[in-house]
C-alpha positions as CSV (number, residue, x, y, z in Angstrom):
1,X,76.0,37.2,140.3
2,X,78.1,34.5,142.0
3,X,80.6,34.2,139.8
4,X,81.1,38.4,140.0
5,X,81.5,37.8,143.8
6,X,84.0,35.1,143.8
7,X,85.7,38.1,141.5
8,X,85.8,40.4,143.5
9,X,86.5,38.6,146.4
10,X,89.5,37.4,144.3
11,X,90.6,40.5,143.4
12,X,90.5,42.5,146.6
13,X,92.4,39.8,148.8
14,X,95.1,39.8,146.0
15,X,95.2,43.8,146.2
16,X,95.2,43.5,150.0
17,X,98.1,41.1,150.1
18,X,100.1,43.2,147.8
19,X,99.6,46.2,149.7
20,X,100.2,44.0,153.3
21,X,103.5,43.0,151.9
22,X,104.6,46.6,150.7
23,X,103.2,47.7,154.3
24,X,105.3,45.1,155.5
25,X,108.5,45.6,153.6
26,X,108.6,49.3,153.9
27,X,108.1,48.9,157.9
28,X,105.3,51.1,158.0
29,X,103.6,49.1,160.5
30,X,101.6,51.9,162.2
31,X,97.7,52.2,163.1
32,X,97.6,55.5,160.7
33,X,98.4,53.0,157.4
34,X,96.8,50.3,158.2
35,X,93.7,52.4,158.3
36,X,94.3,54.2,155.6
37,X,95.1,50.6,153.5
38,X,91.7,49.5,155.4
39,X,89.6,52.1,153.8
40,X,91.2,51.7,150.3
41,X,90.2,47.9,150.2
42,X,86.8,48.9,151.5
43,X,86.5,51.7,148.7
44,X,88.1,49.4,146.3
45,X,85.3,46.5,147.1
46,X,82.3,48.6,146.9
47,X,83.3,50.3,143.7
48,X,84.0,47.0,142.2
49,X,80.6,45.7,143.9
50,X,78.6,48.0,142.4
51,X,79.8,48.1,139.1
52,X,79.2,44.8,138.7
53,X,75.9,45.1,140.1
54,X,75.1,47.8,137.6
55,X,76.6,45.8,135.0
56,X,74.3,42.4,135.8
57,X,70.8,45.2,135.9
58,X,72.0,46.6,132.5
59,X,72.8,43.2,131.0
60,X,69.1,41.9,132.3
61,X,67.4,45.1,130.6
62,X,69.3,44.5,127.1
63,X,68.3,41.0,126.8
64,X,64.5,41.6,128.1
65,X,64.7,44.3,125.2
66,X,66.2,41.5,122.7
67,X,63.4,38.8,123.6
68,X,60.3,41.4,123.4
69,X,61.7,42.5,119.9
70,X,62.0,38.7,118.8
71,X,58.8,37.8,119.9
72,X,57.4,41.4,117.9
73,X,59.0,40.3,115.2
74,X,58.2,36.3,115.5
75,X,54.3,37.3,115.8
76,X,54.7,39.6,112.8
77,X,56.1,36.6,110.8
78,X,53.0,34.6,111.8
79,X,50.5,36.7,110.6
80,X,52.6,36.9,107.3
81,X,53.1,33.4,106.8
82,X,49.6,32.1,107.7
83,X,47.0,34.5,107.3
84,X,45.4,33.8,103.7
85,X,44.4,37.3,101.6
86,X,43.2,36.3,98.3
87,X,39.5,36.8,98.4
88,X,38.1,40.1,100.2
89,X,37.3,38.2,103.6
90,X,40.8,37.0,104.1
91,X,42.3,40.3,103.4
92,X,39.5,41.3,106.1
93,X,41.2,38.5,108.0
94,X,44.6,39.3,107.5
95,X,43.9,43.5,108.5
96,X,42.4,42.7,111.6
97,X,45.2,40.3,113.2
98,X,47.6,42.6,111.8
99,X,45.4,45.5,113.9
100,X,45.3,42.8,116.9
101,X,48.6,42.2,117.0
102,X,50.1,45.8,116.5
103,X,47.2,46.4,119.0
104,X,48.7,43.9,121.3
105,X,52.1,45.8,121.2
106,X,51.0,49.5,120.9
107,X,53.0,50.4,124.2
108,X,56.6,49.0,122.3
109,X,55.6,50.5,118.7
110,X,53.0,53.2,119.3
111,X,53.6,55.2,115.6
112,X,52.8,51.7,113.8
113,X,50.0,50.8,115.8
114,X,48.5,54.6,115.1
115,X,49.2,54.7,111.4
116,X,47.6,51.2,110.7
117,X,44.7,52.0,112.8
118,X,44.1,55.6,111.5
119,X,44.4,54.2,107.6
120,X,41.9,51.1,108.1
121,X,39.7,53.7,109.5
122,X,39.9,56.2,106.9
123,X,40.7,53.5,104.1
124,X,36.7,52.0,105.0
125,X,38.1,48.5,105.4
126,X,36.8,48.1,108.9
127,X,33.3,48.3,107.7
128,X,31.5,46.2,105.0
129,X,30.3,47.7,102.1
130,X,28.0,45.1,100.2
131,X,25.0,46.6,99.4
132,X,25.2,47.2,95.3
133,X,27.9,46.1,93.3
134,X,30.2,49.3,92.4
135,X,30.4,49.6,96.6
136,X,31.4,45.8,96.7
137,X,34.6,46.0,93.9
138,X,35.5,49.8,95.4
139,X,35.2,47.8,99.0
140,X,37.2,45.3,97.4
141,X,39.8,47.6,95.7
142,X,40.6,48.8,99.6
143,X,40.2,45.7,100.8
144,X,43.2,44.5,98.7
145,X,44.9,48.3,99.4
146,X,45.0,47.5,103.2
147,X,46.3,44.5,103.2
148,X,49.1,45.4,100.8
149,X,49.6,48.3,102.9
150,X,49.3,46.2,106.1
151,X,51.7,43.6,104.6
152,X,54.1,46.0,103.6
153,X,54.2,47.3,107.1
154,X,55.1,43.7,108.9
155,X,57.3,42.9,106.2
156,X,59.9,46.2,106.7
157,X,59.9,45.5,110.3
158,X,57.6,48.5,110.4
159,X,56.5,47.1,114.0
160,X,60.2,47.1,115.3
161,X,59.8,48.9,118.9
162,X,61.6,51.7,117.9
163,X,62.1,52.9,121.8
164,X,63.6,49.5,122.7
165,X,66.2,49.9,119.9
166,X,67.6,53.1,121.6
């Protein structure tokens, strides 16, 4: 923000000391121009002040927006890289940080958060299913669904905050 001041500060005295030495040179030395040449460096300053005020806010929001996407995107890596899934309990594992981290983030990617919820609840993989063994390998069979499915989603950058993007 300092250096934007020292710019405009720059600017507006060089404007001002043209305009004196036109003032000057056309000998139009009266109080009517040198108001009028008063309020045109004023108006000059402010405009220049608050556009590069607006342009600092605007610059703060896009990089806020940049760093919430990377760290999305960084925790979505996690869970791919180190969550096991190849026995039914780590696929359990594996669904429920994906759910806790899309969870975590449901306010930046509200439509990824919903879909993976509604499936896990509709797919059965929240619940366990052990009691005889054709519930345990149908369990098992959504068990490995989900976390395909779940996979999939963190992989495509399914989780990218799609109203941060706009």
């Amino acid at each position: 923000m300092l250096n934007n001041v020292v710019i405009i500060v720059g600017l507006v005295s060089g404007i001002a000391t043209i305009i004196s030495f036109l003032i000057d040179k056309a000998n139009l030395g009266g109080k009517y121009v040198h108001s009028i040449y008063v309020c045109v460096v004023t108006i000059l300053a402010s405009i220049l002040a608050i556009s590069a005020s607006s342009s600092k806010i605007e610059n703060d929001q896009l990089l806020a927006k940049i760093a919430k996407i990377s760290s999305i995107e960084y925790e979505s890596a996690n869970v791919l890289n180190n969550a096991e899934r190849s026995n039914d309990g780590q696929r359990r594992g594996f669904i429920f940080a994906s759910l806790a981290l899309l969870e975590r983030h449901k306010n930046e990617v509200p439509d990824s958060y919903n879909l993976a919820k509604e499936f896990a609840i509709a797919s059965g993989v929240l619940q366990n299913k052990q009691e005889s063994g054709t519930e345990r390998l149908y369990q098992g069979w959504r068990l490995e669904d989900a976390a395909n499915a779940m996979e999939s989603l963190l992989k495509c950058k399914g989780v990218r905050p799609t109203h941060l993007t706009k």
